[in-house]
N, CA, C and O atoms as a GROMACS GRO file, in nm:
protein
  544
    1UNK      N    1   2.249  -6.538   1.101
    1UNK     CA    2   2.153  -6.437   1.141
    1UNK      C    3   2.103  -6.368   1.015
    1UNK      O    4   2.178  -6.363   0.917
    2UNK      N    5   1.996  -6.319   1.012
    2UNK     CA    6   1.902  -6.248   0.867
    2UNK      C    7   1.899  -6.142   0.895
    2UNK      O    8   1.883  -6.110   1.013
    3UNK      N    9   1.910  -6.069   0.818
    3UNK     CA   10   1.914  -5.882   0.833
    3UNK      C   11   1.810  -5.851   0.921
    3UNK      O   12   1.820  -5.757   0.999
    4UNK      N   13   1.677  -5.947   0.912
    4UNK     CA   14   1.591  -5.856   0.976
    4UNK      C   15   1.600  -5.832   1.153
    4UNK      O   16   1.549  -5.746   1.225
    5UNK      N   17   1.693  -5.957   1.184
    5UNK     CA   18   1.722  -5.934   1.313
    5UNK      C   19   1.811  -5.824   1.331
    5UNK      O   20   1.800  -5.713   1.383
    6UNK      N   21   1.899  -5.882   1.274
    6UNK     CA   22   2.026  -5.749   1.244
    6UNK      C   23   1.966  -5.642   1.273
    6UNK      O   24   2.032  -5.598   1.368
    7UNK      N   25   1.898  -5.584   1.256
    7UNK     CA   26   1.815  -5.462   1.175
    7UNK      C   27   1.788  -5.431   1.324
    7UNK      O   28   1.867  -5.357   1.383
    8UNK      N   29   1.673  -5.488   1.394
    8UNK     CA   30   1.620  -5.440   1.540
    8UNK      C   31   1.738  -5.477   1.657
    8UNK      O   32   1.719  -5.463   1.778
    9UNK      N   33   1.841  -5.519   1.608
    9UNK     CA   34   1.966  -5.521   1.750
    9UNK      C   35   1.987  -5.389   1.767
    9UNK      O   36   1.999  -5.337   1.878
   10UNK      N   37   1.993  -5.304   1.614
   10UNK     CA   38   2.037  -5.198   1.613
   10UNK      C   39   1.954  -5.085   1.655
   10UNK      O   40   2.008  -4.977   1.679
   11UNK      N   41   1.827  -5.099   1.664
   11UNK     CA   42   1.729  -5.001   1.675
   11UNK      C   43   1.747  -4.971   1.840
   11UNK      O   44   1.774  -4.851   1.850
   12UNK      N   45   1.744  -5.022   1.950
   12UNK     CA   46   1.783  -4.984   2.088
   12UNK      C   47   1.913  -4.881   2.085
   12UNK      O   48   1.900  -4.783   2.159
   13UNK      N   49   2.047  -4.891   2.002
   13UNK     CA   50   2.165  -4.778   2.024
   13UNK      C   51   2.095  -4.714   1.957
   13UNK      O   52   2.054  -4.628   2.034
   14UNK      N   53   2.038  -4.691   1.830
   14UNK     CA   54   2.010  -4.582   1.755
   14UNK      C   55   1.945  -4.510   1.840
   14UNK      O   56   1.992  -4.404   1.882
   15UNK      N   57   1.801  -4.569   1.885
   15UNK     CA   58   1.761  -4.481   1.984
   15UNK      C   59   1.770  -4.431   2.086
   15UNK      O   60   1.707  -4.334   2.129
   16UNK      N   61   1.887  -4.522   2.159
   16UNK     CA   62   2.012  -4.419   2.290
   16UNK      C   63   2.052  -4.357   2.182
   16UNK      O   64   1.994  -4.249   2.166
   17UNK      N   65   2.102  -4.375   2.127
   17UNK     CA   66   2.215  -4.234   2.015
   17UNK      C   67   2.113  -4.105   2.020
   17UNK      O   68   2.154  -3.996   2.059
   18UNK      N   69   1.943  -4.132   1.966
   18UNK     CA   70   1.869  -3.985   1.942
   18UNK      C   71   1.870  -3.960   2.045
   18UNK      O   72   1.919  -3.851   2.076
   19UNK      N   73   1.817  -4.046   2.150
   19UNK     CA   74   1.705  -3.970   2.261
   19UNK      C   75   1.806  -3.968   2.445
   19UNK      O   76   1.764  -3.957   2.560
   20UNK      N   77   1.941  -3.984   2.389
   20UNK     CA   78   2.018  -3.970   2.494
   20UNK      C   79   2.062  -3.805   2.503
   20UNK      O   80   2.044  -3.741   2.607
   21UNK      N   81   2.108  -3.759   2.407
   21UNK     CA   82   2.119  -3.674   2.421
   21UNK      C   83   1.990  -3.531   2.457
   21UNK      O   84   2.016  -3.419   2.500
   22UNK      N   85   1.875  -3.577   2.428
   22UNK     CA   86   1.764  -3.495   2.483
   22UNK      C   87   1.721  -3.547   2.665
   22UNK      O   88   1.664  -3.480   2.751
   23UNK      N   89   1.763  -3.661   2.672
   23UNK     CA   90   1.786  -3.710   2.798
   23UNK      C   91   1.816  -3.656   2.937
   23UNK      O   92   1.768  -3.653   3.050
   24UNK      N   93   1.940  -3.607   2.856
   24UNK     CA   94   2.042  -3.502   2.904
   24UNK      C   95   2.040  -3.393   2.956
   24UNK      O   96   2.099  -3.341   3.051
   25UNK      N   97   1.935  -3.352   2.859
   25UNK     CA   98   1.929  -3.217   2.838
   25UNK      C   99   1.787  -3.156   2.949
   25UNK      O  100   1.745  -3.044   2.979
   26UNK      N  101   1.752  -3.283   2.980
   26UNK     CA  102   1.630  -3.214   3.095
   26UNK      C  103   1.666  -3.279   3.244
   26UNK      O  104   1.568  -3.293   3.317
   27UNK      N  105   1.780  -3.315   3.291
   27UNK     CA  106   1.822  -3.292   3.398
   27UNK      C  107   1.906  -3.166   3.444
   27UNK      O  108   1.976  -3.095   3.372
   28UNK      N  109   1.877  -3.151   3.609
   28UNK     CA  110   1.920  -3.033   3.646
   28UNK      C  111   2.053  -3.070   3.690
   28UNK      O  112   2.077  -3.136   3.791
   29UNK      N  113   2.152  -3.017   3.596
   29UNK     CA  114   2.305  -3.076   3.629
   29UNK      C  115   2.338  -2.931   3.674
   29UNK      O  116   2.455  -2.953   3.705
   30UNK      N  117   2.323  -2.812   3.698
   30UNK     CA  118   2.354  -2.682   3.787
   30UNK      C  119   2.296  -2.700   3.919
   30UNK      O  120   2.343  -2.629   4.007
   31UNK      N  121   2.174  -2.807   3.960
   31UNK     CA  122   2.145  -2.798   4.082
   31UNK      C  123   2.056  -2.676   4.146
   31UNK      O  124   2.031  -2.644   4.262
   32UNK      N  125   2.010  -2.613   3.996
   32UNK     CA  126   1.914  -2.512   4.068
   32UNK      C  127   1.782  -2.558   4.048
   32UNK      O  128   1.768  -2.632   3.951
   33UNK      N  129   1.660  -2.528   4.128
   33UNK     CA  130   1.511  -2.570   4.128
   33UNK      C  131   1.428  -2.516   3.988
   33UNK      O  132   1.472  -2.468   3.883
   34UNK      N  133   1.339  -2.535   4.019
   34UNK     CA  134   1.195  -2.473   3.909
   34UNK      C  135   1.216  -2.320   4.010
   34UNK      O  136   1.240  -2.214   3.953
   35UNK      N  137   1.203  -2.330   4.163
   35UNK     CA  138   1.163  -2.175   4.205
   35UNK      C  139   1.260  -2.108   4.130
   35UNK      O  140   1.237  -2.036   4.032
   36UNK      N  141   1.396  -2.141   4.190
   36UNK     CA  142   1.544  -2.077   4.131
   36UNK      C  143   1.518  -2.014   3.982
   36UNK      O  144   1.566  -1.902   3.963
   37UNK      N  145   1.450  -2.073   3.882
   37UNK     CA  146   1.478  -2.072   3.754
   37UNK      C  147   1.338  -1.933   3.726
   37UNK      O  148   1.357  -1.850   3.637
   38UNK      N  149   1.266  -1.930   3.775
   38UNK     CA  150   1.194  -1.864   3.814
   38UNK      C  151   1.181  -1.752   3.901
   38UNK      O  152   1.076  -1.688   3.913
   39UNK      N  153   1.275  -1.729   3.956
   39UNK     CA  154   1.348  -1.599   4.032
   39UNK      C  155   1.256  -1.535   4.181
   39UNK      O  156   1.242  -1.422   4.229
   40UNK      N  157   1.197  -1.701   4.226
   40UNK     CA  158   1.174  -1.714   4.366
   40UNK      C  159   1.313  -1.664   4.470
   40UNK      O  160   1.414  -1.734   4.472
   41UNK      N  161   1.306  -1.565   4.535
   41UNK     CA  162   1.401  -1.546   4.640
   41UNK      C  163   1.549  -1.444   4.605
   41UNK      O  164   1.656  -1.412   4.656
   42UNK      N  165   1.464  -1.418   4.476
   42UNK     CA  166   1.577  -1.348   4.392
   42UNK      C  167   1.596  -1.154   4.418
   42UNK      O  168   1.497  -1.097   4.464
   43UNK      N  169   1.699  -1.083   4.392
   43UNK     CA  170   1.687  -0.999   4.393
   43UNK      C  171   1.603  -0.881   4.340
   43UNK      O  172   1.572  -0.884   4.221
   44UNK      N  173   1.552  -0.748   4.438
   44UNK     CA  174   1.461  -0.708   4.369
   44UNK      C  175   1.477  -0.542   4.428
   44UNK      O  176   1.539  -0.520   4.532
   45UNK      N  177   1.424  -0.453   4.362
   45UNK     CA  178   1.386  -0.339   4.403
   45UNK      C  179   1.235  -0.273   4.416
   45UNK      O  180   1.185  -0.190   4.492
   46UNK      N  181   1.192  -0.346   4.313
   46UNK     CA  182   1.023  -0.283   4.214
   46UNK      C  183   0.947  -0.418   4.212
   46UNK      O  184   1.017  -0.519   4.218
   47UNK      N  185   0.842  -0.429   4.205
   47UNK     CA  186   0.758  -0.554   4.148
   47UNK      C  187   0.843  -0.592   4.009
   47UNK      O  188   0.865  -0.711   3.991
   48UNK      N  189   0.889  -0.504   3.915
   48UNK     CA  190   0.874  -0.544   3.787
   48UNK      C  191   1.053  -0.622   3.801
   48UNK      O  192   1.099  -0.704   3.722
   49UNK      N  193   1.081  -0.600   3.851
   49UNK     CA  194   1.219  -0.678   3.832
   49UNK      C  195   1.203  -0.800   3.897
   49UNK      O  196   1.297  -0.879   3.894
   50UNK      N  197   1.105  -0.828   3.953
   50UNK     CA  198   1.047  -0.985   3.947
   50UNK      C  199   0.979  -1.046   3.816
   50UNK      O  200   0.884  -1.006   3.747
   51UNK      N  201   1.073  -1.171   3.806
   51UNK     CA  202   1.018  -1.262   3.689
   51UNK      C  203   0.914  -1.289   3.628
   51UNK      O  204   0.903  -1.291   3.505
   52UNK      N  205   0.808  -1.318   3.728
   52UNK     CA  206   0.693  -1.420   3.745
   52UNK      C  207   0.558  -1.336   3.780
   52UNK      O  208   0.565  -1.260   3.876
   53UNK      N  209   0.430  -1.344   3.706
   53UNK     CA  210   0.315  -1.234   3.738
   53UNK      C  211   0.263  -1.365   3.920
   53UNK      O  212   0.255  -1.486   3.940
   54UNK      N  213   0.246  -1.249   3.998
   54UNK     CA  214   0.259  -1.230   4.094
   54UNK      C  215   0.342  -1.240   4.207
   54UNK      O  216   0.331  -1.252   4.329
   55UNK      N  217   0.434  -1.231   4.115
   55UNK     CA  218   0.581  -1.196   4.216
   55UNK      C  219   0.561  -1.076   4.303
   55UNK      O  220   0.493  -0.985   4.256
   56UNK      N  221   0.601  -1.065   4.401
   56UNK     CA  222   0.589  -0.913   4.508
   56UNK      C  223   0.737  -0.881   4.538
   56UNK      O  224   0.804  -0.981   4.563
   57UNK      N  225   0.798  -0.772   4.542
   57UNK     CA  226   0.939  -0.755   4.563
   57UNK      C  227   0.892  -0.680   4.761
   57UNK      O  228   0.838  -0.578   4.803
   58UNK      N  229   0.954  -0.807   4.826
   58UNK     CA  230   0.956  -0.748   4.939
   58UNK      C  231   1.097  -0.664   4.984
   58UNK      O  232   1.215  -0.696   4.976
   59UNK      N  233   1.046  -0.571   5.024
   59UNK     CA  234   1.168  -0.475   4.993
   59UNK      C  235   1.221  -0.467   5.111
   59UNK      O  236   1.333  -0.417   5.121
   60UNK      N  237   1.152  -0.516   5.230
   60UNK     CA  238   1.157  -0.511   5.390
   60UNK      C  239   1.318  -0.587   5.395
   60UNK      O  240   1.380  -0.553   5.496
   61UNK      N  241   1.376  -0.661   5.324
   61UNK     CA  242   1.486  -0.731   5.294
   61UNK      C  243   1.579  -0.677   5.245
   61UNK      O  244   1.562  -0.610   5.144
   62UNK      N  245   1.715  -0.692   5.304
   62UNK     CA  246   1.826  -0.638   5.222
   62UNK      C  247   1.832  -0.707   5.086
   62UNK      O  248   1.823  -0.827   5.059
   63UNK      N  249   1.853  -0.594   4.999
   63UNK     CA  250   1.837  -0.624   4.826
   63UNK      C  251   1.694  -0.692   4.821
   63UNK      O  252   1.702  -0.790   4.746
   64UNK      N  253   1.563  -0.678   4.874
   64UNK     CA  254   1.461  -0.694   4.829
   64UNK      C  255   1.451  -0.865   4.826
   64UNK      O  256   1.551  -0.937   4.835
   65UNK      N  257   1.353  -0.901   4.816
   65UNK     CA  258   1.322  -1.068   4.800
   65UNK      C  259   1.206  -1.074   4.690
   65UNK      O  260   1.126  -0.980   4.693
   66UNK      N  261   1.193  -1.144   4.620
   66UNK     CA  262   1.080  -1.176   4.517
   66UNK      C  263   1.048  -1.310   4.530
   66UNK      O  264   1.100  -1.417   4.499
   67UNK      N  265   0.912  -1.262   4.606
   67UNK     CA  266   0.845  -1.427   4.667
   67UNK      C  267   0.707  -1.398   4.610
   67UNK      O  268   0.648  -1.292   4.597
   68UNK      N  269   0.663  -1.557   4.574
   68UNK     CA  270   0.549  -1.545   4.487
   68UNK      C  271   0.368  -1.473   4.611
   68UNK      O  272   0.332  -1.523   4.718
   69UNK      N  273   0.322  -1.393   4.560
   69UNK     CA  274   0.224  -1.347   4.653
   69UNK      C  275   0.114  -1.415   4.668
   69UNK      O  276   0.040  -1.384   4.574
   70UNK      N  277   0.047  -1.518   4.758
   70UNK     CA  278  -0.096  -1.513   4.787
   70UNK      C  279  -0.097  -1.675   4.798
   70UNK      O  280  -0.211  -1.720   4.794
   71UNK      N  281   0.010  -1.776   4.813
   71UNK     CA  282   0.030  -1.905   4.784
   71UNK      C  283  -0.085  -1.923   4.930
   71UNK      O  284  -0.084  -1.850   5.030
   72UNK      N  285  -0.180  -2.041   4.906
   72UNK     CA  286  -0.234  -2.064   5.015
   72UNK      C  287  -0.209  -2.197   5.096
   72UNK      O  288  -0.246  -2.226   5.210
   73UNK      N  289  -0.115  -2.288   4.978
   73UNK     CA  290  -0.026  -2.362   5.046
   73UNK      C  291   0.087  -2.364   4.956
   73UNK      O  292   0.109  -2.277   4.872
   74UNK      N  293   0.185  -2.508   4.988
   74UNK     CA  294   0.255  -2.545   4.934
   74UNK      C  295   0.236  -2.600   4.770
   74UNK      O  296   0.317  -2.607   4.677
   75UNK      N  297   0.144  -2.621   4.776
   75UNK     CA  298   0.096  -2.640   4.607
   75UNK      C  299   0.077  -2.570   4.536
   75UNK      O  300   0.041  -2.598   4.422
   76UNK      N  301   0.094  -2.456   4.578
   76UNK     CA  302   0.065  -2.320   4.504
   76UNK      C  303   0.233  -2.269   4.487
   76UNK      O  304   0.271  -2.157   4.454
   77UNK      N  305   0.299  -2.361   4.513
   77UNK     CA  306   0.460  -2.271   4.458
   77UNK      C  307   0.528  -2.364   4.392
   77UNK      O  308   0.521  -2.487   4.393
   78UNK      N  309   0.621  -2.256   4.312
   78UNK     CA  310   0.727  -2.375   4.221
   78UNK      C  311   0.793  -2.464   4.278
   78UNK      O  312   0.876  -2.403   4.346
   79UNK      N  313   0.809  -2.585   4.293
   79UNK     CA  314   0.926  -2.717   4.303
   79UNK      C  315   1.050  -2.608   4.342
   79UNK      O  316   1.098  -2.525   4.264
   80UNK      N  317   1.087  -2.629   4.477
   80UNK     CA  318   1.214  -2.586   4.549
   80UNK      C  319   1.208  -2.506   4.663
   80UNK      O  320   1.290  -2.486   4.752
   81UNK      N  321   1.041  -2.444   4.632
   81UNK     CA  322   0.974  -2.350   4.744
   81UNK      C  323   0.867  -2.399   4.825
   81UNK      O  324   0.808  -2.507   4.828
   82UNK      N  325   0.857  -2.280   4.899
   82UNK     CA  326   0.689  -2.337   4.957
   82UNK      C  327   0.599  -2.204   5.063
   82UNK      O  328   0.653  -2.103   5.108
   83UNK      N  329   0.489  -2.234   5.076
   83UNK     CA  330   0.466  -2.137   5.156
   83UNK      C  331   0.449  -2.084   5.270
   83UNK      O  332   0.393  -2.155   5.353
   84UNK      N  333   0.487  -1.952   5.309
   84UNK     CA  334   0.533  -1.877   5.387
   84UNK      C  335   0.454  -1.772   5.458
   84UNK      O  336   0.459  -1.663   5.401
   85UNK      N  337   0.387  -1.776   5.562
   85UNK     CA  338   0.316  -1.687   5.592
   85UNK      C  339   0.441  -1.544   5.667
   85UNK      O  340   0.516  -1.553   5.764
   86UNK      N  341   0.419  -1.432   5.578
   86UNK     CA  342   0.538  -1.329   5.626
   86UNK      C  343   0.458  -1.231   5.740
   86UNK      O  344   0.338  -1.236   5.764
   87UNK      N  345   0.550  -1.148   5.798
   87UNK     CA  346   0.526  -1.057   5.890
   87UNK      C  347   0.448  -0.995   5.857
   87UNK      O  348   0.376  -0.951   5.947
   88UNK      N  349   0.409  -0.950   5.694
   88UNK     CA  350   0.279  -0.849   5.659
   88UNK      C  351   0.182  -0.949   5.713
   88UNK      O  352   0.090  -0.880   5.757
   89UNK      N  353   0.156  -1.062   5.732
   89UNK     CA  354   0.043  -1.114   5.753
   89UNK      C  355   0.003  -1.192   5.583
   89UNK      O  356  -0.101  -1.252   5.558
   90UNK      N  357   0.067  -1.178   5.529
   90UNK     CA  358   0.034  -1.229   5.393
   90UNK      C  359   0.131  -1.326   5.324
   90UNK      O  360   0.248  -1.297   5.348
   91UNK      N  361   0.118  -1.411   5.261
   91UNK     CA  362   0.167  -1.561   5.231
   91UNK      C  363   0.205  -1.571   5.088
   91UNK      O  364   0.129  -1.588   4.992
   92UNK      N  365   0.343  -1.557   5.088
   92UNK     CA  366   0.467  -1.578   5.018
   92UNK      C  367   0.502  -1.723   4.926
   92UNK      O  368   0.473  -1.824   4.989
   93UNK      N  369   0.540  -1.740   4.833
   93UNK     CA  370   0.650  -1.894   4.815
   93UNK      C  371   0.806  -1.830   4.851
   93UNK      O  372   0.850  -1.755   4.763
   94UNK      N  373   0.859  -1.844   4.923
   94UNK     CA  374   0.999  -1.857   4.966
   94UNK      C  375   1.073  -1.923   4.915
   94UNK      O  376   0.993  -1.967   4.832
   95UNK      N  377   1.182  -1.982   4.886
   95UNK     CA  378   1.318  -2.032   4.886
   95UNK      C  379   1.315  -2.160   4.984
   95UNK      O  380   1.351  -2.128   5.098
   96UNK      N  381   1.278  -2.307   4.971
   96UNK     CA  382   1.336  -2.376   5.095
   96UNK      C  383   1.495  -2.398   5.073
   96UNK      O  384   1.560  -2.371   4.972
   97UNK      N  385   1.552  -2.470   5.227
   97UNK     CA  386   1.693  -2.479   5.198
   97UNK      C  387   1.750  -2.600   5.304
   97UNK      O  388   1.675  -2.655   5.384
   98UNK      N  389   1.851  -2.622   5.294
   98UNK     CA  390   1.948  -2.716   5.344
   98UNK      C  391   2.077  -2.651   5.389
   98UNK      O  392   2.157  -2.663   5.482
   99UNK      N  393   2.064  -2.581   5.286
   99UNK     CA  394   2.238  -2.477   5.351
   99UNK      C  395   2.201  -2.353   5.279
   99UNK      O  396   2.119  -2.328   5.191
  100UNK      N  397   2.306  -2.268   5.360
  100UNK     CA  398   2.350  -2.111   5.299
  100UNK      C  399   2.323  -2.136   5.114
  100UNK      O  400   2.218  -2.096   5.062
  101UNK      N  401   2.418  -2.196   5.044
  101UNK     CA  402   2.429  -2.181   4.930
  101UNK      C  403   2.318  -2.217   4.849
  101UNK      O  404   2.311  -2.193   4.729
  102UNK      N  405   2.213  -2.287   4.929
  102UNK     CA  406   2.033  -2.297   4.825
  102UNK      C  407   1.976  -2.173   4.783
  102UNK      O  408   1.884  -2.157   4.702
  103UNK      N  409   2.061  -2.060   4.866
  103UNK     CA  410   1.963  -1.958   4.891
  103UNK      C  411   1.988  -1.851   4.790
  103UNK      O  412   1.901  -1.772   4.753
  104UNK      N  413   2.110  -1.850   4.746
  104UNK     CA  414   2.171  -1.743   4.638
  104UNK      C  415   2.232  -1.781   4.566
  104UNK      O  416   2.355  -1.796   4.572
  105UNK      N  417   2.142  -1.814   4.454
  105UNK     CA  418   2.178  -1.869   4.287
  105UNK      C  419   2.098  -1.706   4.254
  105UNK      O  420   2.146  -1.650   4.156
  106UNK      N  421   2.024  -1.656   4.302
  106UNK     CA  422   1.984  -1.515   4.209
  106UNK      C  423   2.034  -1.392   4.302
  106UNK      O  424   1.991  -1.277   4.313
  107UNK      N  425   2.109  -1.441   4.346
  107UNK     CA  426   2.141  -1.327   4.471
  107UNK      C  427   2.291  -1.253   4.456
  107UNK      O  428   2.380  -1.326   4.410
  108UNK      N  429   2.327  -1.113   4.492
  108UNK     CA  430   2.456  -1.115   4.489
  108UNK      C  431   2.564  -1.120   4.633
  108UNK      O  432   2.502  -1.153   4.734
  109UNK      N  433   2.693  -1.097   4.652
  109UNK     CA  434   2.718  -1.152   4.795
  109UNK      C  435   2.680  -1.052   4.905
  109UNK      O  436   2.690  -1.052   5.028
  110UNK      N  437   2.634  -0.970   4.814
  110UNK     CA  438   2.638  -0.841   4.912
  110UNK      C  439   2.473  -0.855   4.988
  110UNK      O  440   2.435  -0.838   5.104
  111UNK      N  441   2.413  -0.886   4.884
  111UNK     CA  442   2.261  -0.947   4.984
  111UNK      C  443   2.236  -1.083   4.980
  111UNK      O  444   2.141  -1.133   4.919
  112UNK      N  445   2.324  -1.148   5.046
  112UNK     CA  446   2.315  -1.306   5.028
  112UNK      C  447   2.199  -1.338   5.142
  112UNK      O  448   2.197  -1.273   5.247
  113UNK      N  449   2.117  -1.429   5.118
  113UNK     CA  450   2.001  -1.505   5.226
  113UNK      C  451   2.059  -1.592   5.302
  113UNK      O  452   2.174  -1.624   5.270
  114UNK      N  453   2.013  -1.640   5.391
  114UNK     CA  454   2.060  -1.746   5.467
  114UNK      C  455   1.934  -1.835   5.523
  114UNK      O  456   1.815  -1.802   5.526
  115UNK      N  457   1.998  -1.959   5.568
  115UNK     CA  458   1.930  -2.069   5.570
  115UNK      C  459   1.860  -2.043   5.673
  115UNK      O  460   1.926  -1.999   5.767
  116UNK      N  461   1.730  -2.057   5.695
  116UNK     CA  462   1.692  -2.010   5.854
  116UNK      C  463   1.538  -2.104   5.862
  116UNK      O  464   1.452  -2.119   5.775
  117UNK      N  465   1.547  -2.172   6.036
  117UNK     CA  466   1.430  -2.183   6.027
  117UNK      C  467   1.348  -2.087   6.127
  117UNK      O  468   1.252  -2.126   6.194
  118UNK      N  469   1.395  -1.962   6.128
  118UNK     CA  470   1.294  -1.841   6.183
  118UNK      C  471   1.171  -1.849   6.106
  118UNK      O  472   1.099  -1.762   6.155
  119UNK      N  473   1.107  -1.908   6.009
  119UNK     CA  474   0.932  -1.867   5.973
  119UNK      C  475   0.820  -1.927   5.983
  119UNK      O  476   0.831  -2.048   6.003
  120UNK      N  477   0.699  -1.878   5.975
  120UNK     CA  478   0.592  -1.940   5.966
  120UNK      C  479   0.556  -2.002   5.869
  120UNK      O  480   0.534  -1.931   5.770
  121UNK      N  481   0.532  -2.152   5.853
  121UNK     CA  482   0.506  -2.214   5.780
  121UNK      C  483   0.358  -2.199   5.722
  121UNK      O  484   0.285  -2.205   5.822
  122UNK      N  485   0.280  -2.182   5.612
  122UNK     CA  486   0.183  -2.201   5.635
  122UNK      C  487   0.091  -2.298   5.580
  122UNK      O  488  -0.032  -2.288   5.583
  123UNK      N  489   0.169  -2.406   5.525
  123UNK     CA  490   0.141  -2.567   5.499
  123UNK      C  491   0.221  -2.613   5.614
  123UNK      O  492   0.217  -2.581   5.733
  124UNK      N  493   0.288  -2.687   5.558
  124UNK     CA  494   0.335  -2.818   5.611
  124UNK      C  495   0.520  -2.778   5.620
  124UNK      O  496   0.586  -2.742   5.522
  125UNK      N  497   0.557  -2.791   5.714
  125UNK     CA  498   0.685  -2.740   5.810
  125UNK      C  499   0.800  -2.814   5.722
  125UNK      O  500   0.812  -2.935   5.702
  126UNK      N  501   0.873  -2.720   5.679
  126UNK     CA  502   0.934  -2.781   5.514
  126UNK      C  503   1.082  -2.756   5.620
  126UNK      O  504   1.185  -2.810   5.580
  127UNK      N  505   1.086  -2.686   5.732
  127UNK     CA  506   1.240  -2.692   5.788
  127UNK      C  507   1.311  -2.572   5.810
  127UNK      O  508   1.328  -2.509   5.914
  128UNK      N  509   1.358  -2.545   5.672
  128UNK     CA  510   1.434  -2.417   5.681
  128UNK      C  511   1.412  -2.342   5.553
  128UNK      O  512   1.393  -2.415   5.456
  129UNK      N  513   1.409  -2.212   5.531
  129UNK     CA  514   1.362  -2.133   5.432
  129UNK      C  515   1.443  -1.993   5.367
  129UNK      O  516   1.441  -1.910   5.458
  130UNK      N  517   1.491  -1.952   5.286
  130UNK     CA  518   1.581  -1.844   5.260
  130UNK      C  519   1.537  -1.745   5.277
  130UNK      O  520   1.429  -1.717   5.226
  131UNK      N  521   1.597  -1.667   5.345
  131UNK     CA  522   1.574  -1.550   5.451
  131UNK      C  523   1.687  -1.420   5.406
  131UNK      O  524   1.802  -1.445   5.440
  132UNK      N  525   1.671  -1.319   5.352
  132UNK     CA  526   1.818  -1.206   5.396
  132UNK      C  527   1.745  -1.129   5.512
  132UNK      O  528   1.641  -1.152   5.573
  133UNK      N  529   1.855  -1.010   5.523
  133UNK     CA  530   1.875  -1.010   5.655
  133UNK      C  531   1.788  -0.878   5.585
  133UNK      O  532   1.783  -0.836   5.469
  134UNK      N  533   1.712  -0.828   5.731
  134UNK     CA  534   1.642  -0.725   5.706
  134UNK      C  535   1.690  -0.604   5.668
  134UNK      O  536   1.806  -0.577   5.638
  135UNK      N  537   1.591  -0.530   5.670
  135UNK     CA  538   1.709  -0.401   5.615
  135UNK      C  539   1.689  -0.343   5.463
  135UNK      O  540   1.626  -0.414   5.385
  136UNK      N  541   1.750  -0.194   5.409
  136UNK     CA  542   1.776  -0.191   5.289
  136UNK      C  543   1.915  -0.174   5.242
  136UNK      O  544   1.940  -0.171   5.122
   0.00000   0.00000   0.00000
């Protein structure tokens, strides 16, 4: 064999060796969303302790909810959410979910959300959506 083969056997590990480790590094191995990371469904008191410019802190919620304001569908919210037409009459990105525990990665236990399909969808019927319980 001549070096120059030699040479490109090696170029495939080298480049798993660089580009594995950046690989890595952009999967979600915590299991939280784009909304999650973004502090969709997250705790709130004020607008400003929401993340994201047009976040709304609905306060109608125990410990407040921070859902994105004015989504006119589902394309209008981060990857994990979707939209929500709420009791004001006005349309939210929410939290979707599968279980209790989708719902509070920004939450503490004391205002934990729960999985619910109590809402109005106002795209396309995504199932179930993170909800706390009303109240302050």
């Amino acid at each position: 064999m001549n070096r120059t083969s030699d040479r490109f056997r090696r170029v495939p590990a080298a480049l798993f060796m660089t580009l594995g480790p950046l690989t890595a590094l952009s999967c979600e191995s915590d299991g939280s969303t784009e909304a999650d990371r973004r502090g969709v469904g997250a705790e709130c008191t004020v607008n400003a302790d929401c993340t994201e410019p047009n976040q709304t802190c609905l306060t109608g919620f125990k410990g407040g909810y921070c859902g994105v304001k004015g989504c006119v569908d589902d394309a209008g919210c981060p990857s994990g959410s979707a939209c929500v037409t709420h009791t004001d009459n006005t349309n939210y990105c929410f939290l979707v979910c599968d279980t209790k525990d989708n719902c509070n990665t920004n939450r503490t236990k004391a205002n934990e959300a729960n999985c619910s399909g109590s809402v109005t969808w106002a795209d396309t019927d995504q199932g179930k959506a993170c909800i706390p319980s009303s109240g302050n």
